[in-house]
C-alpha positions as CSV (number, residue, x, y, z in Angstrom):
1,X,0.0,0.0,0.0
2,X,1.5,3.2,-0.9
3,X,-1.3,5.8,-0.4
4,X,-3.2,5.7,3.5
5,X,-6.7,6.6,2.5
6,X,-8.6,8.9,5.2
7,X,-10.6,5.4,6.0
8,X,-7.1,4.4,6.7
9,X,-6.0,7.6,8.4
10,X,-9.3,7.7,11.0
11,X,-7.9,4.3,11.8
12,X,-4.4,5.0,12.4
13,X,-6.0,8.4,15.0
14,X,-7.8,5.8,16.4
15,X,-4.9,3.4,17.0
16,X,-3.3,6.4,18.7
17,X,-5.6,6.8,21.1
18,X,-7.5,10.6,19.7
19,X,-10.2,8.3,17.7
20,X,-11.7,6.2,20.4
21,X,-10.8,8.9,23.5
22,X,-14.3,9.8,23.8
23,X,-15.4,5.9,24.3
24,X,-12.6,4.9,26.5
25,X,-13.4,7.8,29.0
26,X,-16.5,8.3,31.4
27,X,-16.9,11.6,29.1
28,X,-17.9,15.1,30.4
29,X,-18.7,15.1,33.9
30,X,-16.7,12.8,35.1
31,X,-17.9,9.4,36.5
32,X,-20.3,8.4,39.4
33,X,-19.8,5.0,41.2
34,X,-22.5,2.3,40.3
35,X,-25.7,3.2,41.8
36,X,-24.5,5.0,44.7
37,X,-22.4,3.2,47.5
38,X,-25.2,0.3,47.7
39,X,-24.5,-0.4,44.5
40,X,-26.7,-0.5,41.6
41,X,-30.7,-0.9,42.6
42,X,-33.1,-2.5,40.3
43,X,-35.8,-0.9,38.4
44,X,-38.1,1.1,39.9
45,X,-41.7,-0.7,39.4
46,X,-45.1,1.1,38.4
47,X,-47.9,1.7,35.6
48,X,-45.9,0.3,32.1
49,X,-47.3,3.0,30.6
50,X,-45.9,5.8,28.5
51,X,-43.3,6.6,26.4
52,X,-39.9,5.4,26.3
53,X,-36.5,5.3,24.4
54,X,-35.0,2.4,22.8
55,X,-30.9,3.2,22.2
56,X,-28.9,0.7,20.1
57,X,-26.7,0.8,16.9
58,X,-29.1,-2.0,14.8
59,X,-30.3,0.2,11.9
60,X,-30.8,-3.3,10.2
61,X,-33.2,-4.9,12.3
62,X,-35.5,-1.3,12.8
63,X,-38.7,-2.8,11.2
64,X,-38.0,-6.1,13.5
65,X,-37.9,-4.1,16.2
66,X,-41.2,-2.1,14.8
67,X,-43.2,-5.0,14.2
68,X,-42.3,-6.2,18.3
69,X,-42.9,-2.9,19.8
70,X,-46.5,-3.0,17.7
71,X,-46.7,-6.3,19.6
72,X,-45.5,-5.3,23.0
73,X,-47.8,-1.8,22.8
74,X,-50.5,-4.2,22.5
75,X,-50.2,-5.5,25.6
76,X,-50.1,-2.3,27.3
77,X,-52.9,0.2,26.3
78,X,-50.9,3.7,26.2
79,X,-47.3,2.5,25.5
80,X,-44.7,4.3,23.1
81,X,-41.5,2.9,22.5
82,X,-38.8,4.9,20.0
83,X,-35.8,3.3,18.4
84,X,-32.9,5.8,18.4
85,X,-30.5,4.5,16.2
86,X,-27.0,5.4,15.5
87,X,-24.2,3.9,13.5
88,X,-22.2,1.2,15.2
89,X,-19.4,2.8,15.4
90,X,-20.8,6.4,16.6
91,X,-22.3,4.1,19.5
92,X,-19.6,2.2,20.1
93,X,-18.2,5.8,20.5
94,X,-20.5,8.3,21.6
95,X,-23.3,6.2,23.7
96,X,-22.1,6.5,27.0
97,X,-23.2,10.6,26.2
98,X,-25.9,9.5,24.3
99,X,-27.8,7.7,27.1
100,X,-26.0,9.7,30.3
101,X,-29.0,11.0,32.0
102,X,-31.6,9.4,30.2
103,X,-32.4,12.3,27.5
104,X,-32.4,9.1,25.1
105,X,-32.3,5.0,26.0
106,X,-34.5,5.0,29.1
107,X,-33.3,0.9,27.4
108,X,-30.4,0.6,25.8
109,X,-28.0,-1.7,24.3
110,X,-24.5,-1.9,24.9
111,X,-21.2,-3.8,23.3
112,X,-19.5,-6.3,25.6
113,X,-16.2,-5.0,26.6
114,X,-14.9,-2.2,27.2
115,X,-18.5,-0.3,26.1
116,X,-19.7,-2.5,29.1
117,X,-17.6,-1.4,31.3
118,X,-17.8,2.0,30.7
119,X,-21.1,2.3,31.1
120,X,-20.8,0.4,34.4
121,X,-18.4,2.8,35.7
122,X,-20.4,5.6,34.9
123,X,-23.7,3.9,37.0
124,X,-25.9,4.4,33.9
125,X,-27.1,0.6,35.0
126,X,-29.7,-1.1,37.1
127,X,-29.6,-4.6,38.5
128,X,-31.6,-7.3,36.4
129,X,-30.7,-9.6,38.5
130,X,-34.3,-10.4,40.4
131,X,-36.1,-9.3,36.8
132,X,-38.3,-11.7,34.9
133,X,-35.9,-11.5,32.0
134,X,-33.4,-13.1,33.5
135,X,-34.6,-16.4,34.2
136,X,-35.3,-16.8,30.3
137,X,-32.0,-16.6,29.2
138,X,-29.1,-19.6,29.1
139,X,-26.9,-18.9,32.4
140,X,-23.6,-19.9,30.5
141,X,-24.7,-16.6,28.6
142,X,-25.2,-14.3,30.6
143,X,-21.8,-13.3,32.3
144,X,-20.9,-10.9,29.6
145,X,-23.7,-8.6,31.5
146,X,-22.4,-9.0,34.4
147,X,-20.4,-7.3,37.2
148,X,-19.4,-9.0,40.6
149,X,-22.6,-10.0,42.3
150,X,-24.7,-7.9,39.9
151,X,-26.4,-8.9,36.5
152,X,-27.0,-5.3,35.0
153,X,-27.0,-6.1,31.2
154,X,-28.3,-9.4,29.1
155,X,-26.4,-10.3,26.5
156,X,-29.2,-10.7,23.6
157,X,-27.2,-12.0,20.7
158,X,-25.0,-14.7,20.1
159,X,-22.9,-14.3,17.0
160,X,-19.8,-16.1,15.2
161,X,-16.8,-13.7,14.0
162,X,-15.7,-16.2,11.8
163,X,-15.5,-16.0,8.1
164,X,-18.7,-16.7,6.2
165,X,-18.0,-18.6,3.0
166,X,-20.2,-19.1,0.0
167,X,-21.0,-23.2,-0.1
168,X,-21.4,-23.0,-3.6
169,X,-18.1,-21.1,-4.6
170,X,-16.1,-24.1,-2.5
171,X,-17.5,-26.9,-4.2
172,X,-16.6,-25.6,-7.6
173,X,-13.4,-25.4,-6.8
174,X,-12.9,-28.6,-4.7
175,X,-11.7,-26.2,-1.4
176,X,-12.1,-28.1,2.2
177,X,-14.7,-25.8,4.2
178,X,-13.4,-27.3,7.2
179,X,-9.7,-27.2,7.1
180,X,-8.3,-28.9,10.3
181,X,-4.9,-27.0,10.8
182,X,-3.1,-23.9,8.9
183,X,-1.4,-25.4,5.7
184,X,-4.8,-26.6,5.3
185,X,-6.2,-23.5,5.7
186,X,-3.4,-21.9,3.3
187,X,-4.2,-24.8,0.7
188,X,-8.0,-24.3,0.6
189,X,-7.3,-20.7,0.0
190,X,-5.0,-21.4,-3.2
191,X,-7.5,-23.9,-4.6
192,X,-9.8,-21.1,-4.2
193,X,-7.6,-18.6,-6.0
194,X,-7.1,-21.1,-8.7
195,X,-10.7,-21.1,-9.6
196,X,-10.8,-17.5,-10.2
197,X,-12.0,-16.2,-7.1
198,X,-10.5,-14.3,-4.6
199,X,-10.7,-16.5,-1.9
200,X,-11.2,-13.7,1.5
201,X,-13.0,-10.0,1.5
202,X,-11.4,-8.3,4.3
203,X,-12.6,-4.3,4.8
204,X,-9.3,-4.1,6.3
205,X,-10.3,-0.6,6.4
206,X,-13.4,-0.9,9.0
207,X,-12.1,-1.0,12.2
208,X,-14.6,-2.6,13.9
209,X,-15.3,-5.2,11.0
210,X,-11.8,-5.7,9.8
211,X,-10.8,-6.4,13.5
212,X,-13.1,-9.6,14.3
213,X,-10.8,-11.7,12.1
214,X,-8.4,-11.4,15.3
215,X,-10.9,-13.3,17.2
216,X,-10.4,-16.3,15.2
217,X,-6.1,-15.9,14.4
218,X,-5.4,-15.5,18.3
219,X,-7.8,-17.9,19.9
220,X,-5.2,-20.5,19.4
221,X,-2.2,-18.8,19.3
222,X,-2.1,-17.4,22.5
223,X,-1.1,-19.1,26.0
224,X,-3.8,-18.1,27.9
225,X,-7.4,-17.5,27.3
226,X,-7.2,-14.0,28.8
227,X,-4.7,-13.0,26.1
228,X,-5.9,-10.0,25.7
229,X,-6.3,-8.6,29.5
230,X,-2.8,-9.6,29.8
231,X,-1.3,-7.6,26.9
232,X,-3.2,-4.5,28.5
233,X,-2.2,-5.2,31.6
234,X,1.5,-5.8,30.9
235,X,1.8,-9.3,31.6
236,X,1.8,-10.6,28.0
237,X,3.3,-8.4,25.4
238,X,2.7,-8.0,21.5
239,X,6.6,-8.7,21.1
240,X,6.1,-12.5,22.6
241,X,6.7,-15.3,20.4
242,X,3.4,-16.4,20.1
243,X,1.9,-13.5,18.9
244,X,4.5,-12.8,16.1
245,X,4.0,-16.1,15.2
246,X,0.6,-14.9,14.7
247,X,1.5,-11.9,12.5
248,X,3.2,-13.8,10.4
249,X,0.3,-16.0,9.9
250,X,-1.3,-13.2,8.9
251,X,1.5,-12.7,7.0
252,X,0.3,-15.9,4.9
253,X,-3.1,-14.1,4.1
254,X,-1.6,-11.9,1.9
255,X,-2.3,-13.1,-1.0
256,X,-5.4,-14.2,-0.9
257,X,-7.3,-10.5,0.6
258,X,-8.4,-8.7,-2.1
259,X,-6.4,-5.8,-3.6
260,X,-6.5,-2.9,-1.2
261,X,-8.0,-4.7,1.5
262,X,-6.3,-2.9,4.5
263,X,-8.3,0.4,2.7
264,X,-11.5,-1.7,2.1
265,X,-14.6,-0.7,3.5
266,X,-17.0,-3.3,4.9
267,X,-19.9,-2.4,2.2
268,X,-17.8,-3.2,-0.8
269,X,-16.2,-6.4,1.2
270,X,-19.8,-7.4,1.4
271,X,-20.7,-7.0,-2.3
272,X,-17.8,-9.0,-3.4
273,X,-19.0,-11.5,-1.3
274,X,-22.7,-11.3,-1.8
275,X,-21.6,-11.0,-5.4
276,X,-19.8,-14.4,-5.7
277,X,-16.5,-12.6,-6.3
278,X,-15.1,-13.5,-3.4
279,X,-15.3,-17.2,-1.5
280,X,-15.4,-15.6,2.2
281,X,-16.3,-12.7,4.2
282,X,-14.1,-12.1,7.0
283,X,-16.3,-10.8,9.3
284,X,-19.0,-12.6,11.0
285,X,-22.3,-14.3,11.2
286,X,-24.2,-10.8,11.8
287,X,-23.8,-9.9,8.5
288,X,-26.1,-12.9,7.3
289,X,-29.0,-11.1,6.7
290,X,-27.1,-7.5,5.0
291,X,-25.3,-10.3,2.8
292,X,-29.0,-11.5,1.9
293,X,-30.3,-8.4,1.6
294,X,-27.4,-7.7,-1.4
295,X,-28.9,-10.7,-3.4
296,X,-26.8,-13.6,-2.2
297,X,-28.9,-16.8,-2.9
298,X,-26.2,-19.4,-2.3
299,X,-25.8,-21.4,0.9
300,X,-23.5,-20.0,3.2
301,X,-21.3,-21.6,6.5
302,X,-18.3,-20.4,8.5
303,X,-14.6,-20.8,8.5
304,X,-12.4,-21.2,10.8
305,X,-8.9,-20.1,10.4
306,X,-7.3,-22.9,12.7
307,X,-3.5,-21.6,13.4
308,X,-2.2,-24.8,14.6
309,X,-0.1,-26.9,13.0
310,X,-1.4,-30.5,14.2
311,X,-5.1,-29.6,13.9
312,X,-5.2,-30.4,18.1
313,X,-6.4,-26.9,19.1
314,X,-8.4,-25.7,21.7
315,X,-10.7,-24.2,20.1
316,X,-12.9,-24.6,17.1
317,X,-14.4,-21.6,16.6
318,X,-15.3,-18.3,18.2
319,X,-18.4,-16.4,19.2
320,X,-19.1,-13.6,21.0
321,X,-22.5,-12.6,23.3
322,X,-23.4,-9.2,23.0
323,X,-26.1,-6.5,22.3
324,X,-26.1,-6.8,26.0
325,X,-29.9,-5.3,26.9
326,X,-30.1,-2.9,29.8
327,X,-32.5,-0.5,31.4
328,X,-31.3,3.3,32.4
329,X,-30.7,4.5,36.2
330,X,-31.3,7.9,35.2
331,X,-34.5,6.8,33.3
332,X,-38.0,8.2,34.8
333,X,-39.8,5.4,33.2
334,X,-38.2,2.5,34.3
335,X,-41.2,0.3,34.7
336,X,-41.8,0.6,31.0
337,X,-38.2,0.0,30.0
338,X,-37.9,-3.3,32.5
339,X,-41.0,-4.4,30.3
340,X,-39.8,-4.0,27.1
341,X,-36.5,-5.9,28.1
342,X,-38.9,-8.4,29.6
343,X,-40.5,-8.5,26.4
344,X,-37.7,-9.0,24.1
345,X,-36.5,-11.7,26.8
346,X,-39.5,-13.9,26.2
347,X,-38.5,-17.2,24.1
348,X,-41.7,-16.2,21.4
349,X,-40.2,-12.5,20.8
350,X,-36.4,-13.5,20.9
351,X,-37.6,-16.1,18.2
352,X,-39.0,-13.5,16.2
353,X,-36.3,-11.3,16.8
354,X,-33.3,-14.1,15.4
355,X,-35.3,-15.5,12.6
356,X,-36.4,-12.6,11.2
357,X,-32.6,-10.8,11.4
358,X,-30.4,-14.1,10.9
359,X,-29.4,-14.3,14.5
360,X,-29.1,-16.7,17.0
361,X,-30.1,-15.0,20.3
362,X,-29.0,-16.0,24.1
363,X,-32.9,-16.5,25.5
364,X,-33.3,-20.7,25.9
365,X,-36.1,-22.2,23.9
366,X,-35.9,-20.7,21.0
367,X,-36.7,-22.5,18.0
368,X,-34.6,-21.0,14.8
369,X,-36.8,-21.1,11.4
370,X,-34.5,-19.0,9.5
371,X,-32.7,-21.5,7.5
372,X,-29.3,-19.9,7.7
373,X,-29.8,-20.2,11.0
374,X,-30.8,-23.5,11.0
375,X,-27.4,-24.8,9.0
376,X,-25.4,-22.6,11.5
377,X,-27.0,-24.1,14.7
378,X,-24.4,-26.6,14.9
379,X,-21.7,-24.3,15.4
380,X,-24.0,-23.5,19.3
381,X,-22.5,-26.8,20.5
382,X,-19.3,-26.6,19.3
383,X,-15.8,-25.6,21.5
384,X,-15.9,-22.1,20.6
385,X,-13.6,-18.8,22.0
386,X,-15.4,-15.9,23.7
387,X,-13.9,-13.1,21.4
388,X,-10.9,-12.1,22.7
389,X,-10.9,-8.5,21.4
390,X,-13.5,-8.0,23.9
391,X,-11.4,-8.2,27.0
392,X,-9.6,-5.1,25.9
393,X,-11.3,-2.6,28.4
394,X,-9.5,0.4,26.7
395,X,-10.1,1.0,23.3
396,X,-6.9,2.5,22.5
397,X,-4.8,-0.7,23.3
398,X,-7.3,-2.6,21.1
399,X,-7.1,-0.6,18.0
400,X,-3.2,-0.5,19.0
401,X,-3.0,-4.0,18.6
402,X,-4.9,-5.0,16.2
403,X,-3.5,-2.2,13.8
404,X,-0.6,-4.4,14.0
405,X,-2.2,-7.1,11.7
406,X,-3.4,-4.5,9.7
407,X,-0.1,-3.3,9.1
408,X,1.6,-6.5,8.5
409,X,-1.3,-7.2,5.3
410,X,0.1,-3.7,4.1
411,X,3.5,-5.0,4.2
412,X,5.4,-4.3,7.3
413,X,7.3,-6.4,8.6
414,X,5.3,-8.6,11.6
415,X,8.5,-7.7,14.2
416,X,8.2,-3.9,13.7
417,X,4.3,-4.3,13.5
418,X,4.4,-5.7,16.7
419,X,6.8,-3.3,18.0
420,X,4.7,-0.4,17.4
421,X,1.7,-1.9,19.0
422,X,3.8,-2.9,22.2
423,X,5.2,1.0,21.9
424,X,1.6,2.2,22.9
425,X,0.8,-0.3,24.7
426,X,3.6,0.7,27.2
427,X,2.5,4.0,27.1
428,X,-0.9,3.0,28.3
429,X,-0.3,1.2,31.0
């Protein structure tokens, strides 16, 4: 790469920590402890009446989450819910100021990670811990939402960031879908380049997208399972062995992104997908239904990019719980948001909800229609990785770190890559 586009420049500001400031901070005001020194309280009860905000990033599933609240106002005579809707990564962003004293998202959604714990820190919470909701949910689930004794946000969705591959494109071209170690990852990629296709989209320039790939390359690679708290607490480092080993695995990739992947957007990743051009789509199973909605008619399953060389890894996947459903402290309608999550929370909704946005969901006794869905259910019982990127409580270390795959597909070399990651790292610590 010999130009940085501004795509590429936003991410580099993020890397260095002026991007994502506003997110890894408690923002103006400063913070206030979790519901005072009792800790966080649960909702307050009352009439579920009236209207209320709904906050989340979804723009996607808006006429899902129409047709429910038509449902869920029927059910209360006098109920109002509004979606306010921002762009994933404004929210990932700017949500903590978005919903900080309730102006919008008397319920809200929030990120696992480092979103999470910001807006724990800042006591926007209440405790669903004695709620109704709760007890509709699988428990293995659920920790994502919480914090010590207190369960203040569900985790609604359950989602793979794995690549999604076109069925149809690998049996053309005779590639394994399930390769069982790295040179058979590496040779189902050439067999895929040899039939014309370019075997991975990347949007290399999406930070958000670009970096779920990460989940999948350091899931095995690393010693530990909390790989990536380590590395931001100083205990592991970018320059270790293992995670230069990694690098250079991405290293291997080269070839087989598309030209200008590390300045690729995640629209244009998706059409060369959706359009057969590409055989993969490095970013996850939440793009299912966008991919759909771009045409795609072929059957689609996941990849995953297993590092080790003997096929005996840990792991055989990874997923990640998240859109983790809350209900606002600061809210004056609290009743009416605890409903609504209650509502969302019960098996028949969060059915709705996954089969009608190609998403398996974290409530138990669900049954998935949606046929992509269906053919990706096995993937629920399999030894997956809780996305690692997701332990990175500051946002600067993440985009630090993961930069440094980025810049070892634009050509640098994995040692200085991982050099300049571990550089601000250090300083952050």
């Amino acid at each position: 790469m010999s130009q940085i586009s501004r795509r590429q420049a936003v991410a580099i500001l993020g890397a260095l920590g002026f991007g994502a400031a506003a997110a890894a901070c408690a923002g103006p005001g400063g913070s206030t402890k979790p519901g005072g020194a009792s800790g966080p309280a649960a909702p307050s009860t009352g009439a579920v009446t009236g209207r209320i905000s709904f906050a989340h990033w979804r723009g996607e599933d808006k006429a899902v989450f129409d047709e429910l609240i038509k449902r869920f106002a029927a059910q209360h005579g006098g109920v109002e819910v509004a979606q306010d809707i921002s762009t994933s990564n404004d929210y990932n962003a700017q949500g903590l100021q978005k919903v900080r004293g309730a102006a919008i998202g008397d319920a809200f959604a929030t990120f696992r990670g480092a979103q999470f714990k910001n807006f724990t820190e800042a006591g926007i919470y209440t405790d669903l811990k004695d709620s109704k909701a709760v007890g509709n949910y699988q428990k293995g689930l659920l920790t994502a939402g919480q914090n010590g004794n207190n369960q203040l946000g569900l985790p609604y969705q359950v989602v793979f960031p794995m690549p999604m591959a076109n069925v149809d494109v690998f049996d053309k071209a005779g590639a394994e879908i399930a390769p069982k170690n790295w040179d058979a990852f590496l040779g189902m990629c050439e067999k895929l380049a040899s039939a014309g296709v370019i075997p991975i989209s990347w949007p290399g320039g999406d930070v958000g997208n670009g970096g779920q790939l990460f989940n999948c390359m350091i899931a095995n690679n690393a010693p530990v399972d909390d790989m990536c708290a380590q590395i931001e607490q100083g205990k592991l480092k970018c320059t270790d062995d293992w995670f230069i080993k990694m690098l250079n695995q991405y290293k291997d990739l080269k070839p087989y992104v598309q030209p200008n992947a590390t300045g690729t957007a995640v629209e244009p990743a998706q059409n060369l997908f959706s359009q057969g051009k590409a055989a993969m789509l490095a970013t996850g199973s939440y793009h299912i239904a966008a991919v759909r909605a771009l045409g795609a008619k072929f059957p689609m399953d996941l990849v995953f990019p297993n590092t080790t060389s003997d096929g005996n890894g840990k792991y055989e996947g990874a997923y990640n719980a998240t859109f983790i459903l809350g209900v606002n402290s600061a809210s004056k309608n609290q009743a009416t948001a605890a409903a609504w999550i209650d509502f969302l929370s019960e098996p028949e909704n969060a059915g709705y909800y996954a089969n009608q946005t190609a998403q398996h969901v974290s409530v138990d006794k669900v049954e998935y229609t949606n046929p992509d869905l269906k053919r990706l259910s096995p993937w629920l019982q399999k030894k997956t990785a809780l996305a690692a990127r997701f332990q990175f409580q500051n946002l600067d270390v993440r985009n630090a770190v993961e930069a440094s795959a980025t810049a070892v597909i634009s050509g640098t070399s994995p040692e200085q890559a991982a050099a300049a990651a571990q550089k601000i790292v250090d300083e952050r610590l």
